[in-house]
N, C-alpha and C positions, 0 to 999 in steps of 0.2 A: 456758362457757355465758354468754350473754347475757339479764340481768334485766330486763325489759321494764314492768319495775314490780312494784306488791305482789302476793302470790300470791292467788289468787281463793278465796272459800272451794267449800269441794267438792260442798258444796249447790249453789249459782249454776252450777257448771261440770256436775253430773250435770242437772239443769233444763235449761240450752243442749243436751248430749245427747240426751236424753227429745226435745224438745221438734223438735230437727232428724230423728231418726228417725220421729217421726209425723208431720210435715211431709211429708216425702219420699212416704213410704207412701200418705198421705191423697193429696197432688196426685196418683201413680202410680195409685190405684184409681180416683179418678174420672175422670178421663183416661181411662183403661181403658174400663173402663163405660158413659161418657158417648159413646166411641165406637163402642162396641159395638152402643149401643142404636140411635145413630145406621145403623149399618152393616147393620143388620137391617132398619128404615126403607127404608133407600136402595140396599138390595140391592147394598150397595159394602163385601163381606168382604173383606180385612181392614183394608184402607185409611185407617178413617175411627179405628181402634180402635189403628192406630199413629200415625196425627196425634192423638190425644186422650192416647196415653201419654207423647208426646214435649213435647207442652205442660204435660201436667203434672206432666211433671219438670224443667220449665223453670221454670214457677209455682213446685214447692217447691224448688228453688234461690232462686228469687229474693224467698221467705218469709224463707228461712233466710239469705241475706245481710243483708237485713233488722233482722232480729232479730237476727243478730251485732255489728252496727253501733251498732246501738240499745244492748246489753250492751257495748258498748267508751265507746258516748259518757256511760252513767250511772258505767262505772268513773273515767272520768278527771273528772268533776263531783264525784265523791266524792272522787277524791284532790286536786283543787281545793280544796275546802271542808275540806279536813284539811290543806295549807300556810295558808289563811290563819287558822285558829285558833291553827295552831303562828305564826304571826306576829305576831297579834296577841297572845298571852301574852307571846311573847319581848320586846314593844315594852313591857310592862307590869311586868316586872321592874327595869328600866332606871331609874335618878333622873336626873331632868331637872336638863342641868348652869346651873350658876350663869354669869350672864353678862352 
């Protein structure tokens, strides 16, 4: 197996979870509905209520990459910011040579 870095804690990763299931959910019902309502309107069953589920499974896809992205660019700022501490200690140990 390949380490792709430090392990995420399980909190951060059950949140990404949580957070992609209601995403989906939410874009699918209004989608749904918004079609529906539509479709009742415009006397166009069922039509309007599968372009509105197909968008908004599109929408929460493209929530949910989103916010994957966003959680990949704060992991690697934090592991940024955790080499150059380890850096600068290690440069602090060091006696400046005579010369």
């Amino acid at each position: 197996m390949s380490d792709s870095g430090p392990p995420r804690e399980p909190v951060s990763v059950l949140s990404l979870a949580f957070t992609a299931g209601l995403t989906l959910l939410a874009g699918m019902f209004v989608g749904y509905h918004g079609g529906r309502y539509l479709d009742r309107l415009l006397g166009s069953e069922p039509w309007l209520s599968l372009v509105g589920t197909v968008l908004g499974v599109v929408a929460g896809f493209r929530v949910l990459l989103r916010d994957i992205l966003r959680s990949g660019d704060r992991s690697s700022r934090r592991d940024k910011r955790g080499q150059r501490a380890e850096d600068r200690t290690d440069g602090e140990d060091r006696e400046p040579a005579d010369g």
